[in-house]
N, CA, C and O atoms as a DFTB+ gen file, in Angstrom:
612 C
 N C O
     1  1      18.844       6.613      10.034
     2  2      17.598       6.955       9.365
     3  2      17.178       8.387       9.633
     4  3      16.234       8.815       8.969
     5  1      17.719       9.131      10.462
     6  2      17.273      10.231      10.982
     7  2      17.281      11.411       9.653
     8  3      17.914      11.034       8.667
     9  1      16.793      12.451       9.584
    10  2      16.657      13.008       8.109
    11  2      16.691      14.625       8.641
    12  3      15.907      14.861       9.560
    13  1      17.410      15.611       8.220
    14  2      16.992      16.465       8.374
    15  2      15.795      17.521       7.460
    16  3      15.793      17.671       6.238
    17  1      15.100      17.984       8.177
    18  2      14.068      18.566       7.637
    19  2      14.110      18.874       6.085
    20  3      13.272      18.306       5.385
    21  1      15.266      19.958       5.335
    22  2      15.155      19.913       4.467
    23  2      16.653      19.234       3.587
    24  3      17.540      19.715       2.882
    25  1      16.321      17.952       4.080
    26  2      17.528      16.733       3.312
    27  2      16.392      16.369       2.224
    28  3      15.210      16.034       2.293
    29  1      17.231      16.575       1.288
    30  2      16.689      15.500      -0.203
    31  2      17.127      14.238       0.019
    32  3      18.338      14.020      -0.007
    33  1      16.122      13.110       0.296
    34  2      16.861      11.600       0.109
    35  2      15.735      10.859      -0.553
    36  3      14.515      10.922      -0.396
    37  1      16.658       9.994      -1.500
    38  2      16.871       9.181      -1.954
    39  2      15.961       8.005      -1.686
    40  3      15.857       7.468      -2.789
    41  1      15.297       7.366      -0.879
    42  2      14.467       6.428      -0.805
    43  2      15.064       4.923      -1.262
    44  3      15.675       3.994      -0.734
    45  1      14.570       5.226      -2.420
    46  2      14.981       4.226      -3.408
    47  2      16.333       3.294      -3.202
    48  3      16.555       2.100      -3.000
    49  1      17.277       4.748      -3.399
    50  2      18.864       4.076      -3.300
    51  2      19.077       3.604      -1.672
    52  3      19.748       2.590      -1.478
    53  1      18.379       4.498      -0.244
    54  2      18.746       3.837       0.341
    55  2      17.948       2.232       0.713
    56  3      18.266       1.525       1.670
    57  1      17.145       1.988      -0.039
    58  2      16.661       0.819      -0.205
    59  2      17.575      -0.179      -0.471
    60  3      18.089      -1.066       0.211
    61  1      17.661       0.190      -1.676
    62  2      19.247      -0.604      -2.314
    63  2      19.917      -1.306      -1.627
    64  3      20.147      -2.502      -1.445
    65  1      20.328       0.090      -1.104
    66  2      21.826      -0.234      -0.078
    67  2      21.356      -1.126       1.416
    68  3      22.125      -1.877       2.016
    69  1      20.109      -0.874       1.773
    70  2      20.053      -1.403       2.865
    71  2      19.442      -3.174       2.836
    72  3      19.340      -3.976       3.764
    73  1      19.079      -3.333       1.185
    74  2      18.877      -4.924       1.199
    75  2      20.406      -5.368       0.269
    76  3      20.369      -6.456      -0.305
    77  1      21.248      -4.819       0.186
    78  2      22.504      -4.966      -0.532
    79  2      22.187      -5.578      -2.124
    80  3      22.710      -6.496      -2.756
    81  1      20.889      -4.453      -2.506
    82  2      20.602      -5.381      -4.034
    83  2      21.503      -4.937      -5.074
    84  3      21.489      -3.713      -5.200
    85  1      22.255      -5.529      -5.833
    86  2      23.092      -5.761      -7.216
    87  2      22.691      -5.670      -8.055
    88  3      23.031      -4.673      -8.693
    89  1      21.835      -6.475      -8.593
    90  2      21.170      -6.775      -9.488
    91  2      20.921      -5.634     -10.242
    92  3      21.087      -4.567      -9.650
    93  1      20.470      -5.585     -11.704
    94  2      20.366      -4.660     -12.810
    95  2      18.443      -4.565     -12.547
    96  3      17.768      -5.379     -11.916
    97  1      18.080      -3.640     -13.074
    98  2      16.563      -3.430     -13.332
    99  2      15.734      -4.195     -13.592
   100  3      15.853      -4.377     -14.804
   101  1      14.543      -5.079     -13.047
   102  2      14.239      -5.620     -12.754
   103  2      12.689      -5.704     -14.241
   104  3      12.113      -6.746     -14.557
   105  1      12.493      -4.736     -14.659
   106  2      11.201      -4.426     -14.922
   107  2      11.475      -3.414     -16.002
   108  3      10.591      -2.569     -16.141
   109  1      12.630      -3.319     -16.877
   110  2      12.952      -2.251     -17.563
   111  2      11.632      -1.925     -18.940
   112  3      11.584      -0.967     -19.711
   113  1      10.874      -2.885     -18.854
   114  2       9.845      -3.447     -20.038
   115  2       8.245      -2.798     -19.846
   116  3       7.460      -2.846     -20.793
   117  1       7.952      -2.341     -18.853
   118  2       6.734      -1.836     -17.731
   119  2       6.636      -0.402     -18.441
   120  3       7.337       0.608     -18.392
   121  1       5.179      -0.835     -19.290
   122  2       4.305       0.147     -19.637
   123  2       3.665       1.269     -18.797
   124  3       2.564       1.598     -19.237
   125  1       4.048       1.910     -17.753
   126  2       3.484       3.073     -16.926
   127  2       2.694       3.473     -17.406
   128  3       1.677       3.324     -16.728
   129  1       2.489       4.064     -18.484
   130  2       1.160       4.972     -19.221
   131  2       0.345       3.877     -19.346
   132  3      -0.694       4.263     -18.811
   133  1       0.152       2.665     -19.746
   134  2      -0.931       1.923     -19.805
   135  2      -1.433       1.451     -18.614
   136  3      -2.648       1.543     -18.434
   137  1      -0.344       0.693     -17.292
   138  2      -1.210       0.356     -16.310
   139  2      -2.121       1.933     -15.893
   140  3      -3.329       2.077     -16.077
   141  1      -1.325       2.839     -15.393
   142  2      -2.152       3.992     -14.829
   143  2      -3.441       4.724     -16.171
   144  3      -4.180       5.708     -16.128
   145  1      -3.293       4.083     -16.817
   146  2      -4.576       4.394     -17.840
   147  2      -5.417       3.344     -17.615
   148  3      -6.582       3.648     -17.875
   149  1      -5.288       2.344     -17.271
   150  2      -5.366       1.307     -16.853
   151  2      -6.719       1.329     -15.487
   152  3      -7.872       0.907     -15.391
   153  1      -5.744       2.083     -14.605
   154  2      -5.904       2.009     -12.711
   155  2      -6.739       3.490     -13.098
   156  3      -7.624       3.735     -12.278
   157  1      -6.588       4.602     -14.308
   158  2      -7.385       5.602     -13.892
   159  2      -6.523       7.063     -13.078
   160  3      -6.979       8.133     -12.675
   161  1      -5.494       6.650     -13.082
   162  2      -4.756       7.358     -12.162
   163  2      -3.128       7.405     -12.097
   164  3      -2.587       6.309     -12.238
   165  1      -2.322       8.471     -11.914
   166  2      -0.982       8.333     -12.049
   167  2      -0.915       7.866     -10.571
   168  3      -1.723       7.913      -9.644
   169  1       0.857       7.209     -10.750
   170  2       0.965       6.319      -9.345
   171  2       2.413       7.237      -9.202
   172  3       3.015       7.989      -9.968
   173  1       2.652       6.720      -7.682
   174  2       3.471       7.946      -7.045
   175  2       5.144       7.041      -7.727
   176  3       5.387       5.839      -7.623
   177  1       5.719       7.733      -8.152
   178  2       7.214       7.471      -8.158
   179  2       8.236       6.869      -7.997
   180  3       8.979       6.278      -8.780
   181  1       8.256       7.043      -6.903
   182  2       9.120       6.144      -5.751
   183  2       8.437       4.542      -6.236
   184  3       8.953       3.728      -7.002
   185  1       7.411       4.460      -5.664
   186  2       6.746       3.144      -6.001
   187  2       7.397       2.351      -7.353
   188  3       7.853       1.210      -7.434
   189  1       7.248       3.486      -8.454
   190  2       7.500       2.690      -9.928
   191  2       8.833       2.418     -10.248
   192  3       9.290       1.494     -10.921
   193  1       9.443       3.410      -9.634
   194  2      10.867       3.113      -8.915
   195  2      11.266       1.471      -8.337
   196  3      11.985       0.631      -8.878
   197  1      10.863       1.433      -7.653
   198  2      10.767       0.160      -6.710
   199  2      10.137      -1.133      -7.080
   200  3      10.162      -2.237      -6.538
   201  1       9.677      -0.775      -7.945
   202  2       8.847      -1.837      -8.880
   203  2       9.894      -2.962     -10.014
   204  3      10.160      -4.153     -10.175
   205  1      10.253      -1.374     -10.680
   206  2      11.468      -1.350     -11.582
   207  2      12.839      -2.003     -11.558
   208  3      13.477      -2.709     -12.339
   209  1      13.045      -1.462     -10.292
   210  2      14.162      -1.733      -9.419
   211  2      14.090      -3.389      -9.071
   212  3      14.876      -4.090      -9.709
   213  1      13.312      -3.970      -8.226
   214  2      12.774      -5.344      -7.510
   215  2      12.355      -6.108      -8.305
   216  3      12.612      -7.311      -8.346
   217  1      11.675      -5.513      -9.013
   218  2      10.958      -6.935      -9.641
   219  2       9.785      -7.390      -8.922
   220  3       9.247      -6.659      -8.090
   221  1       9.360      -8.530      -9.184
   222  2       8.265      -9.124      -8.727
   223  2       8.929     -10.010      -7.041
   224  3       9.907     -10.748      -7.159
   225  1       8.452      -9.867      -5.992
   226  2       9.094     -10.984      -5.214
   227  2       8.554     -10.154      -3.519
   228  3       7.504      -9.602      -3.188
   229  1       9.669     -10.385      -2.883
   230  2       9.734      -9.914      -1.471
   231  2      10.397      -9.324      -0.369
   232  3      11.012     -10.028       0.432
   233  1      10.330      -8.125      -0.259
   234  2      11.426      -7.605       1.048
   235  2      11.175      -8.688       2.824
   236  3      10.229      -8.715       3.611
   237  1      12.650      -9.487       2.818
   238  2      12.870     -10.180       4.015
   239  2      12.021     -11.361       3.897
   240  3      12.106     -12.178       4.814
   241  1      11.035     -11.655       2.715
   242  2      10.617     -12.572       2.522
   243  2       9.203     -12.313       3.279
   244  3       8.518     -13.333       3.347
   245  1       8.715     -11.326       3.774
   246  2       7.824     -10.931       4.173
   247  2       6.720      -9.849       3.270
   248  3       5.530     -10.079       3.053
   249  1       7.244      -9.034       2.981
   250  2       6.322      -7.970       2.650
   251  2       6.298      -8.260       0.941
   252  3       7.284      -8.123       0.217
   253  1       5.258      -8.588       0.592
   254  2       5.402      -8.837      -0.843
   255  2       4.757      -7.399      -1.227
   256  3       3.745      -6.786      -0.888
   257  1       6.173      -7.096      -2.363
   258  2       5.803      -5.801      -3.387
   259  2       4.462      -6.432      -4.466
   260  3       4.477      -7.564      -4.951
   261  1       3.302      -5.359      -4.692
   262  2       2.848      -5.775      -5.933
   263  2       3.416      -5.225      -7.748
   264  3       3.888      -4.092      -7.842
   265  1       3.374      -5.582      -8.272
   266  2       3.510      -5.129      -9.319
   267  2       3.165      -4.029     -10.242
   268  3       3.858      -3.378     -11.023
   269  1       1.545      -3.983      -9.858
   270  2       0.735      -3.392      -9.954
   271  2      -0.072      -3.363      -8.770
   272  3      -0.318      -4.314      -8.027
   273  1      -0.575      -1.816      -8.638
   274  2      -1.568      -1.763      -7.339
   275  2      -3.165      -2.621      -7.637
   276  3      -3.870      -2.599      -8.646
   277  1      -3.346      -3.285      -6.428
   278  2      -4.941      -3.965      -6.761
   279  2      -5.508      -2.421      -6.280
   280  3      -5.084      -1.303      -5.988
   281  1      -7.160      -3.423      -6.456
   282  2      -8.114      -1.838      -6.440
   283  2      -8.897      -2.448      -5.815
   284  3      -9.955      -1.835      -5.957
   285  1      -9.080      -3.403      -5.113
   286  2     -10.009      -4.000      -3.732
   287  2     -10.808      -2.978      -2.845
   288  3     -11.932      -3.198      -2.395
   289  1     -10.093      -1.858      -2.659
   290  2     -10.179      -1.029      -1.790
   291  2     -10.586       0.095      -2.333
   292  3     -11.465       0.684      -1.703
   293  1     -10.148       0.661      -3.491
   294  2     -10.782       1.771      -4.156
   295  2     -12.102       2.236      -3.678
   296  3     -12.182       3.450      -3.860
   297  1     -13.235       1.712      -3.103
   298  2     -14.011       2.571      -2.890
   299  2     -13.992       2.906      -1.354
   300  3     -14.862       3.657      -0.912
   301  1     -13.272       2.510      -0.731
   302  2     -12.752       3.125       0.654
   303  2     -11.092       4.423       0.060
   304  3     -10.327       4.845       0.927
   305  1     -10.982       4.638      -0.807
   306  2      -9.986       5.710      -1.309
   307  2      -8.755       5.449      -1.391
   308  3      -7.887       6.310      -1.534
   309  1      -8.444       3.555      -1.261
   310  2      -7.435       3.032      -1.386
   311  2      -7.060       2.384      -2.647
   312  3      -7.846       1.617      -3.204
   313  1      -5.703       2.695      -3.209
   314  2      -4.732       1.592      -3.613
   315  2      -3.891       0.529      -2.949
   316  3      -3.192       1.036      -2.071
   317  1      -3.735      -0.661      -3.060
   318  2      -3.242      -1.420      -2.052
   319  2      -1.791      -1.539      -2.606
   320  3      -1.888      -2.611      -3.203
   321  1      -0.646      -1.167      -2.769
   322  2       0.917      -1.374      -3.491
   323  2       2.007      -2.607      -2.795
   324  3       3.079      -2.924      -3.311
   325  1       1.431      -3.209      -1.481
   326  2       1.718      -4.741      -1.041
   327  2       0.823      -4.919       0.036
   328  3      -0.095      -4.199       0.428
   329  1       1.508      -6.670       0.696
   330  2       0.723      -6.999       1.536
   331  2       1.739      -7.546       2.138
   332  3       2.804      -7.713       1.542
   333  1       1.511      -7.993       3.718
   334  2       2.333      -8.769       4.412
   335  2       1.480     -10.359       4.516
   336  3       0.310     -10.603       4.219
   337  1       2.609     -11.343       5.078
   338  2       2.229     -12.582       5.211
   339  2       1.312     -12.870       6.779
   340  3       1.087     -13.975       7.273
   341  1       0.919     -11.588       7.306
   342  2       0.266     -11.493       8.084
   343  2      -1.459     -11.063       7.794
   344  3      -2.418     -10.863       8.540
   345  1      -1.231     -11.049       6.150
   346  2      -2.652      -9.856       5.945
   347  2      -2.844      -8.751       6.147
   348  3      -3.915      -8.158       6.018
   349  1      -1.452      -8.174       6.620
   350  2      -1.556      -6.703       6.071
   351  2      -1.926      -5.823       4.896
   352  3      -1.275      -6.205       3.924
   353  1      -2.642      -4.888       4.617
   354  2      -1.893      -4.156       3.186
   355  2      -1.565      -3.056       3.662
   356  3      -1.860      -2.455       4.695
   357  1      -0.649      -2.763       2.442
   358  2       0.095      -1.807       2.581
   359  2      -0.359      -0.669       1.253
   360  3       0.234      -0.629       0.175
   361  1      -1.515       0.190       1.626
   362  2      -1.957       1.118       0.665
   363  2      -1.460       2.495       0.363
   364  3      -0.314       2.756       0.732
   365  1      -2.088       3.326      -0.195
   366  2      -1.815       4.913      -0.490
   367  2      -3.529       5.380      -0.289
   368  3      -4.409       4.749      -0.875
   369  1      -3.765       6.264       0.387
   370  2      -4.899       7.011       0.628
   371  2      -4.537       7.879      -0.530
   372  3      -3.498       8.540      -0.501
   373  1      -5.584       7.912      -1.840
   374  2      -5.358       8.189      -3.257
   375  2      -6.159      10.095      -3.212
   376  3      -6.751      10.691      -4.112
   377  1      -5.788      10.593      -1.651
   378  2      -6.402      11.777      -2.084
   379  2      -5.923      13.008      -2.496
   380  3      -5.149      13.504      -1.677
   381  1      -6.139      13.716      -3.563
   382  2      -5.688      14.389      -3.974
   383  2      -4.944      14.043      -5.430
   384  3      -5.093      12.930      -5.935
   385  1      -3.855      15.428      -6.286
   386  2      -4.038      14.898      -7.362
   387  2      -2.384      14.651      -7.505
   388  3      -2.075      14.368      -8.662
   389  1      -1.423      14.692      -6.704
   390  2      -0.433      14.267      -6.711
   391  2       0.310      13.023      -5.951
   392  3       0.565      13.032      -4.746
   393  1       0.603      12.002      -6.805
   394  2       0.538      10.629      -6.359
   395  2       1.547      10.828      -5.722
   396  3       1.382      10.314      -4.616
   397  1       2.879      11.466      -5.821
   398  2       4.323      11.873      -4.753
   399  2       3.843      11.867      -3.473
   400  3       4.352      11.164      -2.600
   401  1       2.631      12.803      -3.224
   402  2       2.850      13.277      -1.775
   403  2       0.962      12.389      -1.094
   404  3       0.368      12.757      -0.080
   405  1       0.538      11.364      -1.962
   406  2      -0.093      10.043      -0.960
   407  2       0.187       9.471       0.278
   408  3       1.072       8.618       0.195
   409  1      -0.288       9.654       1.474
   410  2       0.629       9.202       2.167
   411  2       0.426       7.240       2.191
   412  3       0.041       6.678       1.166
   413  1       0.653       6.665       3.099
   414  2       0.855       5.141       2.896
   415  2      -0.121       5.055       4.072
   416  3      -0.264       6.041       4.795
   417  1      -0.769       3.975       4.288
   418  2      -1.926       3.676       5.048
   419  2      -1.703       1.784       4.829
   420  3      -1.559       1.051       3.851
   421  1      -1.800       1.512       6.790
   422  2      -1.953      -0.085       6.456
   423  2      -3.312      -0.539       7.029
   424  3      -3.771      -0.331       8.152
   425  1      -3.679      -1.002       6.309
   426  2      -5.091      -1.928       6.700
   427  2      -4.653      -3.232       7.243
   428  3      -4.159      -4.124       6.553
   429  1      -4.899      -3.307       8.754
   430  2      -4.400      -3.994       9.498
   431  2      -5.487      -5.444       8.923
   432  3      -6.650      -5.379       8.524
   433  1      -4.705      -6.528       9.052
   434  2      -5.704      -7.901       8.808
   435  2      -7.089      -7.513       9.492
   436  3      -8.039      -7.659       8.722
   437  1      -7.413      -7.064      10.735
   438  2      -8.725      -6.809      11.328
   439  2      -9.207      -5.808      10.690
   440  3     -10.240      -5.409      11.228
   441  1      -8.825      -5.057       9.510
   442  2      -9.912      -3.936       9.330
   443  2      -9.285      -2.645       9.654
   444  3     -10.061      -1.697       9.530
   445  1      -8.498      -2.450       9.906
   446  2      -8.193      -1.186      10.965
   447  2      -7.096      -0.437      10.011
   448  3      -6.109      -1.021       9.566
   449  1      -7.371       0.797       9.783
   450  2      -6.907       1.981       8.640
   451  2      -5.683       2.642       9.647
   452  3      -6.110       3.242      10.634
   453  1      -4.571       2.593       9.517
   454  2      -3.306       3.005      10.024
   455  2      -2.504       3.820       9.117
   456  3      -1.707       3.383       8.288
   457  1      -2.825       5.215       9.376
   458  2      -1.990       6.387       8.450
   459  2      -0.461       6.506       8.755
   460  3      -0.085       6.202       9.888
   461  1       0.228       6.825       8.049
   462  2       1.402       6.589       8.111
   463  2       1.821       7.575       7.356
   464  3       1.550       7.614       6.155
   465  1       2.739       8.754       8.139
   466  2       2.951      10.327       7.181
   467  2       4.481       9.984       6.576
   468  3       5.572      10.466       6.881
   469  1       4.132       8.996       5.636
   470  2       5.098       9.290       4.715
   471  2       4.865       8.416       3.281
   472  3       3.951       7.592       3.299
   473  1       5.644       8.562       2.066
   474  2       5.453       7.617       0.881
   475  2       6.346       6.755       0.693
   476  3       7.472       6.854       1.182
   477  1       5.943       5.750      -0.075
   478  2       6.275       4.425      -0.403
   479  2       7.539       3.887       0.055
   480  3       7.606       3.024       0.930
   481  1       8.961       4.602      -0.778
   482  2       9.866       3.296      -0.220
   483  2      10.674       4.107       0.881
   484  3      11.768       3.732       1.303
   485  1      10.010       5.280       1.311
   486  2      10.360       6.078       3.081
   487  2       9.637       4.797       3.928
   488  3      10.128       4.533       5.025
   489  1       8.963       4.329       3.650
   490  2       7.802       3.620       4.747
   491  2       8.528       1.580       4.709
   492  3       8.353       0.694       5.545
   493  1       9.234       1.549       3.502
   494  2       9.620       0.455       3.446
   495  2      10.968       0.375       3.965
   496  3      11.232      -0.618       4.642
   497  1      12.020       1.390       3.737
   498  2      13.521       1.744       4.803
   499  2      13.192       1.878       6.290
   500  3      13.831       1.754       7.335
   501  1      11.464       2.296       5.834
   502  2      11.473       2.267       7.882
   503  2      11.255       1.142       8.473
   504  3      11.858       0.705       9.453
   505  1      10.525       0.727       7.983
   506  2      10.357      -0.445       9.011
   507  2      11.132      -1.431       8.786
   508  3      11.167      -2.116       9.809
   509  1      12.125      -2.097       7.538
   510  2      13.067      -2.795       7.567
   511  2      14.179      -2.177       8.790
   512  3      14.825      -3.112       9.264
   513  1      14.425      -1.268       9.203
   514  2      15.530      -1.124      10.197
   515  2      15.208       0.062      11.024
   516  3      16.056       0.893      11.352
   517  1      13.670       0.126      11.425
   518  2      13.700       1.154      12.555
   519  2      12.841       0.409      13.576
   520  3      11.616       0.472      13.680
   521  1      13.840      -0.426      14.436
   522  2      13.110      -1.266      15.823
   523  2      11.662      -0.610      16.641
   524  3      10.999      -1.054      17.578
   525  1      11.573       0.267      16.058
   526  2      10.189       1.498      16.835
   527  2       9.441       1.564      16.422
   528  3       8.350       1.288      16.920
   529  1       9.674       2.053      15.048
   530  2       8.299       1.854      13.863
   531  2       6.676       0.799      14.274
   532  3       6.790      -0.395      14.548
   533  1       5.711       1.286      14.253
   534  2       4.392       0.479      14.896
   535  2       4.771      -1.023      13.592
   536  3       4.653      -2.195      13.949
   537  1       5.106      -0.721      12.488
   538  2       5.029      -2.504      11.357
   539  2       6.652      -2.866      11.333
   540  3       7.096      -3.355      10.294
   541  1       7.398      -2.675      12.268
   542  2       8.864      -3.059      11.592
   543  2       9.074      -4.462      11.944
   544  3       8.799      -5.325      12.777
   545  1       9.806      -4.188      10.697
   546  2      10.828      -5.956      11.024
   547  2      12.030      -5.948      11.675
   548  3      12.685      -6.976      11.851
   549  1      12.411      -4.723      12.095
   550  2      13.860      -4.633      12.312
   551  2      14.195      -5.975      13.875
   552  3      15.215      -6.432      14.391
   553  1      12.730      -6.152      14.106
   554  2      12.807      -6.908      15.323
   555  2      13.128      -8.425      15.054
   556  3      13.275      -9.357      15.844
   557  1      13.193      -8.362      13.567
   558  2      12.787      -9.678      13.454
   559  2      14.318     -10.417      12.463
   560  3      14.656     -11.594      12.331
   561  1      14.907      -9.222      11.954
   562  2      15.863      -9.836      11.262
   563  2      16.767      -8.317      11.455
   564  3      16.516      -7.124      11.629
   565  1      18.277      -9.450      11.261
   566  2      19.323      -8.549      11.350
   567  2      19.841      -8.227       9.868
   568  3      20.272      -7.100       9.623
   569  1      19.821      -8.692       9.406
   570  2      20.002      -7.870       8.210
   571  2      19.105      -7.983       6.774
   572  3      18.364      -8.949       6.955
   573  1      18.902      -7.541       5.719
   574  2      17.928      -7.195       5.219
   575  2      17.699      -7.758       3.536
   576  3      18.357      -7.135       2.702
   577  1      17.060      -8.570       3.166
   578  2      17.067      -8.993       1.558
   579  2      15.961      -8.887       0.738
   580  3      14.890      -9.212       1.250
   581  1      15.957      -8.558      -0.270
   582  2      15.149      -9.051      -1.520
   583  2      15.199     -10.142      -2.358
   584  3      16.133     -10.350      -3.133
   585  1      13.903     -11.084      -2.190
   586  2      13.992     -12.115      -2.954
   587  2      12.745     -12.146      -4.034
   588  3      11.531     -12.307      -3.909
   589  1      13.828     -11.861      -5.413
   590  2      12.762     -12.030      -6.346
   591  2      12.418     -13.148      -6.496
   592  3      13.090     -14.176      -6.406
   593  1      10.976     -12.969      -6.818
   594  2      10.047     -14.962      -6.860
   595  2      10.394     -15.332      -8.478
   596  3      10.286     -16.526      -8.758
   597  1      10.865     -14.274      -9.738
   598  2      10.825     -14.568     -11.098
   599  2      12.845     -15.789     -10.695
   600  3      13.082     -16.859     -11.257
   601  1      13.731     -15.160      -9.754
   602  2      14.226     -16.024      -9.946
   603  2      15.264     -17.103      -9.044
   604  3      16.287     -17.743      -9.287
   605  1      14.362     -16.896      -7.872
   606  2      13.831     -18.372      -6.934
   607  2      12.613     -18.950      -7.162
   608  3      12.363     -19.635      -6.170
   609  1      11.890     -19.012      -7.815
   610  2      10.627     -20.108      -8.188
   611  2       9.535     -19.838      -6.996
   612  3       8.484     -20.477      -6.965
């Protein structure tokens, strides 16, 4: 996982590779200009990426991707883009006018705002396999899946 300063990566693909997903595009049908006309706001990339990519369902069966960001939080300056089965969310602090460089923020089940200097699926490669990370799973499973809920029920 280690990155050098000015490495271009990929996110996304190493997502891919690190839940061994196959599967073809998930979401090829997803109106972008309408939800974010929608939400009021362009959404960062990577995310719609990952959206696209996954589908509707769950990394490790834990962290459910949303589809669309809720807006629960919007007037604390949040988008929420998942949640864990713990009551986590997993947001974007929406400040500023470029959704790329949002960083990710978890609102711990108690309330508690946890910044996190990086975006979307950097923050989801991390904690699937970095044992250190303050939210990882790497503790919890050895290797890594996506299960879409459209087709396990």
């Amino acid at each position: 996982m280690a990155v050098a300063p000015d490495e271009d990566v990929d996110w996304v693909e190493r997502l891919i590779r690190i839940t061994g997903w196959t599967q073809p595009v998930r979401r090829p049908d997803v109106d972008w200009a309408e939800v974010e006309s929608r939400l009021g706001t362009a959404l960062p990339s990577d995310y719609k990426r990952m959206a696209e990519t996954f589908g509707e369902g769950a990394f490790d069966g834990y962290l459910d991707l949303n589809q669309e960001p809720w807006t629960s939080l919007r007037e604390d300056g949040l988008l929420i883009w998942a949640g864990t089965e713990h009551e986590d969310l997993y947001c974007w602090r929406t400040d500023g006018d470029d959704p790329d460089r949002w960083p990710v923020v978890v609102r711990s089940f108690d309330g508690e705002d946890v910044p996190v200097d990086c975006q979307t699926a950097e923050f989801v490669c991390r904690i699937l396999i970095d044992p250190h990370h303050p939210f990882t799973m790497a503790r919890y499973f050895d290797t890594h899946w996506f299960m879409n809920y459209r087709e396990h029920g």
